[in-house]
C-alpha positions as a Python dict, from the first residue, in 0.01 Angstrom:
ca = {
    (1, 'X'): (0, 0, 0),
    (2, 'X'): (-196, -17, -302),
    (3, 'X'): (-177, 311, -559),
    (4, 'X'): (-400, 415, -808),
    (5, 'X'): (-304, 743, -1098),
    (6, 'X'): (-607, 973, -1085),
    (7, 'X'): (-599, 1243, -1374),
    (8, 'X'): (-799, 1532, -1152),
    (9, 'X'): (-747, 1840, -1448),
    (10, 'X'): (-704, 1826, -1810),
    (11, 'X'): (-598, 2094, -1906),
    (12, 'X'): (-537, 2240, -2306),
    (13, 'X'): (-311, 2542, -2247),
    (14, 'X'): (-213, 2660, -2629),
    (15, 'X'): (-3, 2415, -2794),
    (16, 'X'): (20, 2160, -2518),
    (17, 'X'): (-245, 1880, -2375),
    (18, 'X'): (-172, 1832, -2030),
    (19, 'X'): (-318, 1624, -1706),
    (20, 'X'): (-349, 1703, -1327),
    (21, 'X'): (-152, 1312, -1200),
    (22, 'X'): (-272, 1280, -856),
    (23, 'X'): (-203, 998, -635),
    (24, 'X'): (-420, 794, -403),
    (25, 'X'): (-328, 597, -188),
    (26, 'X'): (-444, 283, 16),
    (27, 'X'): (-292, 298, 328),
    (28, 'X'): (-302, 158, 747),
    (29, 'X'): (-361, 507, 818),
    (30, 'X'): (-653, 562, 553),
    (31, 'X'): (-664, 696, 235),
    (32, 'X'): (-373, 952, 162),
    (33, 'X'): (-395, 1184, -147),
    (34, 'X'): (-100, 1318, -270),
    (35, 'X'): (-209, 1654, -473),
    (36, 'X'): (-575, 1684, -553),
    (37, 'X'): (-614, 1865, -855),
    (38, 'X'): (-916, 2087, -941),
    (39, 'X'): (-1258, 2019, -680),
    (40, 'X'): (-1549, 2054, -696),
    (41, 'X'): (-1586, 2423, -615),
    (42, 'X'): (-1356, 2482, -920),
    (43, 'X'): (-1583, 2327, -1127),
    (44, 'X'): (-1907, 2473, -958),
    (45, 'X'): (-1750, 2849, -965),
    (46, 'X'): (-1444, 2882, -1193),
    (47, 'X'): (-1452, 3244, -1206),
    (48, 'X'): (-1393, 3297, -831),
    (49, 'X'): (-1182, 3000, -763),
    (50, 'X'): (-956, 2979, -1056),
    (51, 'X'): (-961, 3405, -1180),
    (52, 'X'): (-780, 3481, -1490),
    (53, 'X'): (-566, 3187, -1504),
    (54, 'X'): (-832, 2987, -1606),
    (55, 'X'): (-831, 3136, -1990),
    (56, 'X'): (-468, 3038, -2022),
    (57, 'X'): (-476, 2688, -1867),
    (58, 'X'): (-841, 2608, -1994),
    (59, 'X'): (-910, 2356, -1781),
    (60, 'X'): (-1177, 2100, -1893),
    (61, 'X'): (-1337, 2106, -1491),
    (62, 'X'): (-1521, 1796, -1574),
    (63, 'X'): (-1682, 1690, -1209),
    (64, 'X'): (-1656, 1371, -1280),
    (65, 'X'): (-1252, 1405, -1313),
    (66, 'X'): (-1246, 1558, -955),
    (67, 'X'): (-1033, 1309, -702),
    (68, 'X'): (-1359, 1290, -460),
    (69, 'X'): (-1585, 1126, -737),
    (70, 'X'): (-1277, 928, -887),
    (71, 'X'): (-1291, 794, -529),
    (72, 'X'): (-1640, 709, -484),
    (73, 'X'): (-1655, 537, -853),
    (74, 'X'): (-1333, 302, -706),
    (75, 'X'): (-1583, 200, -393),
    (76, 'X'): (-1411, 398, -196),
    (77, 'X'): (-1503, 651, 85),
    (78, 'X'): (-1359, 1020, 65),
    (79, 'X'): (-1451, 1085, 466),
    (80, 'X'): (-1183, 820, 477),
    (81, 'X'): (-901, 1068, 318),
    (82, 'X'): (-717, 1130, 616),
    (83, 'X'): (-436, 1340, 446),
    (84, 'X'): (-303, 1513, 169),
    (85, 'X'): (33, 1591, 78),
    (86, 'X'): (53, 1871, -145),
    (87, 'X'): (384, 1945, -390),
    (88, 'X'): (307, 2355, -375),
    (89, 'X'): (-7, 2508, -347),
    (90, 'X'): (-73, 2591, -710),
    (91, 'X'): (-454, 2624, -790),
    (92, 'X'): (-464, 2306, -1009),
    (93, 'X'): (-293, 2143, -708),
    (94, 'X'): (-493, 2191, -427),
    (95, 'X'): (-802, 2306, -563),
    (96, 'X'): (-1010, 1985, -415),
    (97, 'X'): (-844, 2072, -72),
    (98, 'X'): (-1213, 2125, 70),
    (99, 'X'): (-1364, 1835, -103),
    (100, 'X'): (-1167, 1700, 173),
    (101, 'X'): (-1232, 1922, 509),
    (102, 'X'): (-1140, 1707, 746),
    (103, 'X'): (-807, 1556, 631),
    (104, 'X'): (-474, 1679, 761),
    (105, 'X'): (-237, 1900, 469),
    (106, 'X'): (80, 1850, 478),
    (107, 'X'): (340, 2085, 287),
    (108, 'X'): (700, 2245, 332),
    (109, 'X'): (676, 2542, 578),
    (110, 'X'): (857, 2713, 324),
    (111, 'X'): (561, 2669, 86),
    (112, 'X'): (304, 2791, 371),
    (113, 'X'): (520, 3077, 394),
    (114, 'X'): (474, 3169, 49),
    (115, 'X'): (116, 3058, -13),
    (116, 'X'): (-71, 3121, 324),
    (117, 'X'): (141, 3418, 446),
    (118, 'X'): (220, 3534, 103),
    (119, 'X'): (564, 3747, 183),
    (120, 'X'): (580, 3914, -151),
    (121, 'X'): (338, 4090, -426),
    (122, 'X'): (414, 3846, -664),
    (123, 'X'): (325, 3539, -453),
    (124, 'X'): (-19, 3702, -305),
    (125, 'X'): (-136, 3775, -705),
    (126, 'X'): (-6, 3349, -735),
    (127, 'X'): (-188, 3204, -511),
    (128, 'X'): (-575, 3139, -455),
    (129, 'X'): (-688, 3229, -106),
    (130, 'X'): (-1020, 3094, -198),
    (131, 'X'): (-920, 2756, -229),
    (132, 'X'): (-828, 2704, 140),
    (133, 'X'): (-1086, 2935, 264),
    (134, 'X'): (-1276, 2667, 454),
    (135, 'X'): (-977, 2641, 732),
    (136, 'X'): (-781, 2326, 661),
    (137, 'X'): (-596, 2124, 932),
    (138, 'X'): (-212, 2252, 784),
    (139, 'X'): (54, 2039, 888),
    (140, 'X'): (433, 2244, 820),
    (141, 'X'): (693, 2053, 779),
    (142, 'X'): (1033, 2278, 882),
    (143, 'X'): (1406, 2200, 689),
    (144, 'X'): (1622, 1924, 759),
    (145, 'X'): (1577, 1597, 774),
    (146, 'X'): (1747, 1222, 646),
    (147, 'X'): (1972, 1157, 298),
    (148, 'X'): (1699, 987, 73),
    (149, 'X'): (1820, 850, -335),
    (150, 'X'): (2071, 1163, -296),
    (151, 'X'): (1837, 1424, -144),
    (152, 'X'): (1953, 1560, 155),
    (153, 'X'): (1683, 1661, 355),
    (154, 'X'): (1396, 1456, 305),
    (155, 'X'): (1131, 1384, 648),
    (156, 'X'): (954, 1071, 635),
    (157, 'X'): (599, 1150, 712),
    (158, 'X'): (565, 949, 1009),
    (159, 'X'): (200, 1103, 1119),
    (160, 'X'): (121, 941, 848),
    (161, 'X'): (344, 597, 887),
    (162, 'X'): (605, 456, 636),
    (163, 'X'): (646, 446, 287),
    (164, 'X'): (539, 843, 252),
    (165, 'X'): (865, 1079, 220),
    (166, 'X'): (885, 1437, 163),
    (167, 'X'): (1147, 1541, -56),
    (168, 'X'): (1191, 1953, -48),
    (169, 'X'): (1312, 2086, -377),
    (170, 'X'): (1229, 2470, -442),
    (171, 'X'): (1238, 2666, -742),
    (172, 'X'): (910, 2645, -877),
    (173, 'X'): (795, 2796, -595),
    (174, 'X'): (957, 2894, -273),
    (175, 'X'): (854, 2550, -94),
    (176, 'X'): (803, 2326, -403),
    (177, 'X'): (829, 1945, -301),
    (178, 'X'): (825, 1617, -436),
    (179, 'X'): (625, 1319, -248),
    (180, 'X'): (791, 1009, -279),
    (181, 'X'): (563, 668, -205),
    (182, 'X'): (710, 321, -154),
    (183, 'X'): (462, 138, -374),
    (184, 'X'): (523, -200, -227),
    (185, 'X'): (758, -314, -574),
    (186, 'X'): (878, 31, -630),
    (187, 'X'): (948, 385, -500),
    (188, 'X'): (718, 686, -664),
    (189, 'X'): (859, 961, -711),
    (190, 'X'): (564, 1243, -733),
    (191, 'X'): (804, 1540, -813),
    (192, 'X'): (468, 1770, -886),
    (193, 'X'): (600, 2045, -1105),
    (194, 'X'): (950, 2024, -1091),
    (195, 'X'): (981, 1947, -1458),
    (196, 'X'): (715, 1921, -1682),
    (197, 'X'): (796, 1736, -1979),
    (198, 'X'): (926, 1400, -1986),
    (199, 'X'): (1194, 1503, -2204),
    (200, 'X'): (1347, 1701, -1919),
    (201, 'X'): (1473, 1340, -1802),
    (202, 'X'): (1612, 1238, -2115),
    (203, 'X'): (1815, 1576, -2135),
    (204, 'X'): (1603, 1648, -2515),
    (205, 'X'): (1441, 1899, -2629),
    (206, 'X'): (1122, 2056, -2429),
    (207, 'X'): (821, 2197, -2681),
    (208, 'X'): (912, 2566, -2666),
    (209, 'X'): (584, 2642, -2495),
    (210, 'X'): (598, 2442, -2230),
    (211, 'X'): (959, 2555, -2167),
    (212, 'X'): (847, 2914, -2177),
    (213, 'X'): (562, 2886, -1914),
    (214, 'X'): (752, 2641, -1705),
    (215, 'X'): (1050, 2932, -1639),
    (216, 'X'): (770, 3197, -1667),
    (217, 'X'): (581, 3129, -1350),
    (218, 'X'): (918, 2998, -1195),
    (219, 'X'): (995, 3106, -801),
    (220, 'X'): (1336, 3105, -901),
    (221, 'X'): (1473, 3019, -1255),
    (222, 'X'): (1833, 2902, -1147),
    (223, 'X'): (1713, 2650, -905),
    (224, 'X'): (1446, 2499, -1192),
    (225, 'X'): (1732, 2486, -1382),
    (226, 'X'): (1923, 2299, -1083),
    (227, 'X'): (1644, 2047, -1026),
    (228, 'X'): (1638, 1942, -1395),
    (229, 'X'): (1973, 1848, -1402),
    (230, 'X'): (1935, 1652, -1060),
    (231, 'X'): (1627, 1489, -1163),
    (232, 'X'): (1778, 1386, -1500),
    (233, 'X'): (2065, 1258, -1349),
    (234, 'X'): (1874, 1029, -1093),
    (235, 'X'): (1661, 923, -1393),
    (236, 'X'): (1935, 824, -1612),
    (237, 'X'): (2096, 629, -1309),
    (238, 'X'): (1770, 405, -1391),
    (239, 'X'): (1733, 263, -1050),
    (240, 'X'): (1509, -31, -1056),
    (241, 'X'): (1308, 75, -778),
    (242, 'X'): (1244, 410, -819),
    (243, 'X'): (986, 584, -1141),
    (244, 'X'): (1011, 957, -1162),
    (245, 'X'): (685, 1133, -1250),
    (246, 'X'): (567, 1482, -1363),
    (247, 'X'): (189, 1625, -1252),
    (248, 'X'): (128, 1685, -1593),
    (249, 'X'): (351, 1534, -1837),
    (250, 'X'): (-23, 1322, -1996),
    (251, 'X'): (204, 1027, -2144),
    (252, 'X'): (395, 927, -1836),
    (253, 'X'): (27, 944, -1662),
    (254, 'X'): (-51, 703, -1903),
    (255, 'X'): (184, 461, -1896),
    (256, 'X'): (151, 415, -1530),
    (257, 'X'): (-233, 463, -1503),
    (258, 'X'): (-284, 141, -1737),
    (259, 'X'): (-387, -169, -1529),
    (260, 'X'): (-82, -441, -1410),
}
């Protein structure tokens, strides 16, 4: 399979410069997107779409950083996105959801329970009901599933066919996920926004602001705290194989987004 790192949101929150790291990918079964960033609607009607959020995460909403242009400018066709795999429904996440009507979503059932039912006050004022107002094809994906790098319950997503693995780790929100890809010479790792920073790896220091609105919008703070140490420790095990990556940590986008 053949994967190319799409930015789909800059974003200048105060203090911090940050990206939107979306993954496409060439596949048998089509093209698969994992995350999609901010749409086209986003950028067409911010105020609706993205509410008062928006002034805090000041996104740039540059069309021509949306995945469904960043697709057509590789040559590529976006009827041909067959699905998505989403980390958490997050509005900079899934915001180019109906750029893409007609491919299958696939997320935690945990995280549809959250987002689409919205249980609790504090996940209905979250999450944007807007964004998958146009009736997407939701694919839930219940608990359990096979040990994968030291993860339990992962499912491989075989609607989609090999190489795509769903690896549930809540905290940031109550069905959070990373997306891991088999890359052909390595494993990807997509682990969305369970850390932010690369320095979260490393064990170092994370700038204060980042570290504040990280446990701020947190589902739940201990498990955050949980998946940084696990993550840390499975990046300091420095498996060959396997590169960890953040949604919007801009300098590990950049390292892998330069050309082979």
């Amino acid at each position: 399979m053949r994967v190319h790192h799409l930015n789909c949101g800059t974003m200048r929150p105060p203090g911090a410069d940050l990206v939107c790291h979306v993954l496409l990918v060439e596949s048998d079964a089509g093209l698969v997107l994992i995350d999609t960033g901010f749409g086209l609607a986003d950028v067409a009607d911010p105020r609706s779409r993205l509410g008062a959020p928006r002034h805090l995460l000041r996104p740039a909403l540059d069309r021509e950083e949306t995945a469904v242009v960043q697709i057509q400018r590789l040559g590529l066709r976006p009827s041909d996105v067959r699905h998505v795999v989403v980390t958490h429904f997050d509005l900079d996440h899934i915001g180019g959801l109906a750029d893409f009507p007609h491919a299958r979503v696939h997320v935690t059932a945990a995280e549809a329970d959250g987002a689409l039912r919205a249980p609790t006050g504090r996940e209905r004022r979250r999450f944007r009901s807007v964004q998958w107002s146009h009736g997407p094809d939701v694919v839930e994906h219940g608990p359990g599933g096979e040990s994968w790098r030291g993860f339990a319950a992962a499912r491989e997503l075989t609607e989609i066919g090999p190489g795509f693995v769903l690896v549930p780790l809540p905290g940031h929100t109550r069905g959070h996920a990373c997306v891991a890809v088999d890359s052909g010479s390595r494993w990807l790792l997509h682990c969305g926004d369970a850390f932010y920073h690369r320095n979260t790896l490393a064990g170092a220091r994370v700038p204060f602001g980042l570290r504040l609105a990280e446990f701020g919008v947190a589902h739940d703070r201990a498990l955050v705290r949980a998946n940084h140490a696990r993550l840390a420790a499975l990046h300091q095990r420095a498996e060959p194989d396997l590169t960890l990556l953040s949604a919007h940590d801009p300098v590990i986008y950049a390292a892998l987004s330069e050309p082979a």
